[in-house]
C-alpha positions as CSV (number, residue, x, y, z in Angstrom):
1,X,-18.2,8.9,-45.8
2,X,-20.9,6.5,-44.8
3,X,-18.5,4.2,-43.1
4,X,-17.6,6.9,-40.8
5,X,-21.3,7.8,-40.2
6,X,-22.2,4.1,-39.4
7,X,-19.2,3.6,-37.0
8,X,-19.5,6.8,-35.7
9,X,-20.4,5.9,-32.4
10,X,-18.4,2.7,-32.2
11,X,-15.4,4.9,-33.1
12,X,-16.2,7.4,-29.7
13,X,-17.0,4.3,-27.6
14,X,-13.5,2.9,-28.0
15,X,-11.7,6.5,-28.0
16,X,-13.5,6.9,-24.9
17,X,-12.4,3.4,-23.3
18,X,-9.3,3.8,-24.6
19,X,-9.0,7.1,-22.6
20,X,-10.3,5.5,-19.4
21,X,-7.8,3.1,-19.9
22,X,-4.9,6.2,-20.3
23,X,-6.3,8.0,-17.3
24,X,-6.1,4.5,-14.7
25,X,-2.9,3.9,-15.7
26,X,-1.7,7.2,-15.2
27,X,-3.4,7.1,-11.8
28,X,-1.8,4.3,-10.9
29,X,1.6,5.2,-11.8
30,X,1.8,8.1,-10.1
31,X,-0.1,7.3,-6.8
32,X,3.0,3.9,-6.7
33,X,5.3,6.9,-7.4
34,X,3.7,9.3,-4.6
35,X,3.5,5.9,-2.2
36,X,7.9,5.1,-3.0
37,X,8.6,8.7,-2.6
38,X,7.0,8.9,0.6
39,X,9.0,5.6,1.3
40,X,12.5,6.9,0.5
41,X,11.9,10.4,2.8
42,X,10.7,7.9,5.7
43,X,13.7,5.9,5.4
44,X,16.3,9.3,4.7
45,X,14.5,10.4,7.7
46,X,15.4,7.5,9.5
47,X,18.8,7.3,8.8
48,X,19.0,11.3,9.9
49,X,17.7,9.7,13.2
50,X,20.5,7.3,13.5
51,X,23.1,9.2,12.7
52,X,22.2,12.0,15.0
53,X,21.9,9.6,18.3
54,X,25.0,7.9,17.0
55,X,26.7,11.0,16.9
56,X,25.6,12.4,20.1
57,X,26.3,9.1,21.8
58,X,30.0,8.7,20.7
59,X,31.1,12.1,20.4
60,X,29.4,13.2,23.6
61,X,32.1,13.8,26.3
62,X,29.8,13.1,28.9
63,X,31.2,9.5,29.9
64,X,28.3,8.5,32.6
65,X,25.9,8.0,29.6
66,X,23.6,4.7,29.5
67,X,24.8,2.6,26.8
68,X,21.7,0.7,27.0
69,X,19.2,3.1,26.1
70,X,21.2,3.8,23.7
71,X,21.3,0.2,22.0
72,X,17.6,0.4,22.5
73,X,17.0,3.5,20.7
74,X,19.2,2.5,17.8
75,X,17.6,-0.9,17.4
76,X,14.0,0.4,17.7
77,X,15.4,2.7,14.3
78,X,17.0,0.2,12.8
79,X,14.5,-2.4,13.0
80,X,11.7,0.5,11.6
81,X,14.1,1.3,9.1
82,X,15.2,-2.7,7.8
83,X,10.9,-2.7,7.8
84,X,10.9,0.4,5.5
85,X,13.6,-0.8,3.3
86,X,11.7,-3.8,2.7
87,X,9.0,-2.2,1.7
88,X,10.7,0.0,-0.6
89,X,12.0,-3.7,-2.2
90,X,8.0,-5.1,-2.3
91,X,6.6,-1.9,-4.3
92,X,9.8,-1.3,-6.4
93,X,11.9,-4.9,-6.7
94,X,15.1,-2.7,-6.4
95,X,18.4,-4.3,-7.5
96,X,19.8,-2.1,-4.4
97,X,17.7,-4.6,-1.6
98,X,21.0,-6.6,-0.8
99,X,23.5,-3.5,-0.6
100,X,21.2,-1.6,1.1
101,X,20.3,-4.7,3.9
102,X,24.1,-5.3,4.0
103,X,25.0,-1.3,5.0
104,X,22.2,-1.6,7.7
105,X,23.7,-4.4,9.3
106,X,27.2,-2.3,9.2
107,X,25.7,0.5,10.5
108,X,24.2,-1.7,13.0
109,X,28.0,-3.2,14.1
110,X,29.8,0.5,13.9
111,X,26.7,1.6,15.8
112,X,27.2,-0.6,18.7
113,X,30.6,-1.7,18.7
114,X,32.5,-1.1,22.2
115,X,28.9,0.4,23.3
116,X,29.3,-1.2,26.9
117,X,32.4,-0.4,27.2
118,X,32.3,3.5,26.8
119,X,34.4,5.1,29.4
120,X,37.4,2.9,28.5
121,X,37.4,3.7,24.7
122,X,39.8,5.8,23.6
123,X,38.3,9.0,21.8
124,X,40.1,8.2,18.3
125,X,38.1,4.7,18.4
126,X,35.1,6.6,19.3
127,X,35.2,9.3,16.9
128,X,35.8,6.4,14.3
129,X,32.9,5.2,15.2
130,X,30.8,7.8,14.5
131,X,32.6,8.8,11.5
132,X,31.5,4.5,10.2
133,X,28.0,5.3,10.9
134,X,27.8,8.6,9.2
135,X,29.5,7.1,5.9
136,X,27.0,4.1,6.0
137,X,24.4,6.5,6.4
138,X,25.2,8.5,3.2
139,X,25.7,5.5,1.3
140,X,22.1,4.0,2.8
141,X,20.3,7.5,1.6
142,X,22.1,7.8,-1.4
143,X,21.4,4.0,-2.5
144,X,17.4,5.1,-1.9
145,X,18.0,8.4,-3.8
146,X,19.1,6.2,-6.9
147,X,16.3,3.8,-6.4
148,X,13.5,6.5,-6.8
149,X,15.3,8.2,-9.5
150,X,15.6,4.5,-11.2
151,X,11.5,4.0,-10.6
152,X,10.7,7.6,-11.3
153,X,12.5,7.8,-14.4
């Protein structure tokens, strides 16, 4: 009974640091979990983006449209969202990086392919098109949806 009495306040002093010790960890492991979440509804909001202008571009009957505009548009996304993937790679070190860098640069070809030439593509190869760049997006959004469950979990 004496020891505890000597120690007494040596004993609180670590519980006490050892709690501070709890509570910054915690802190930090949930403010990096807040920061990737807000990182993978950035880049899901991204690839919504895309695949609406891609699919208003190639499905749109409307054959006077301005291809380039639209290749600007979709690079200015693309280049925001390979940015936005990378820093989803820096905070997390996700084993997804290379797939999901590969499917960008897809979606980047199905994207644009044929672009220039609108009015003389046939509405099958167009619709194809579009149907690419909506696949690759799912797989984009669904390869960050695994990534945040993998670091959240």
């Amino acid at each position: 009974m004496e020891f505890v009495n000597e120690y007494k306040a040596l004993i609180a002093s670590i519980l006490v640091i050892a709690g501070w010790i709890f509570t910054i960890w915690n802190s930090n492991r949930t403010t990096k979990r807040t920061e990737v979440r807000a990182v993978c509804e950035d880049i899901t909001k991204r690839c919504d983006e895309i695949a609406s202008v891609s699919a208003k571009f190639w499905l749109d009957k409307d054959l006077g449209q301005n291809c380039q505009i639209y290749i600007m548009q979709l690079e200015g996304k693309l280049q925001f969202l390979e940015i936005r993937v990378n820093n989803l790679h820096v905070r997390t070190s996700t084993i997804f990086y290379d797939s999901m860098t590969s499917k960008i640069s897809s979606l980047r070809h199905w994207a644009t392919f044929n672009a220039e030439d609108f009015a003389n593509i046939p509405e099958h190869v167009r619709n194809r098109n579009a149907l690419q760049v909506n696949r690759l997006v799912i797989n984009l959004v669904t390869d960050v949806e695994k990534v945040f469950e993998k670091y959240a979990g």
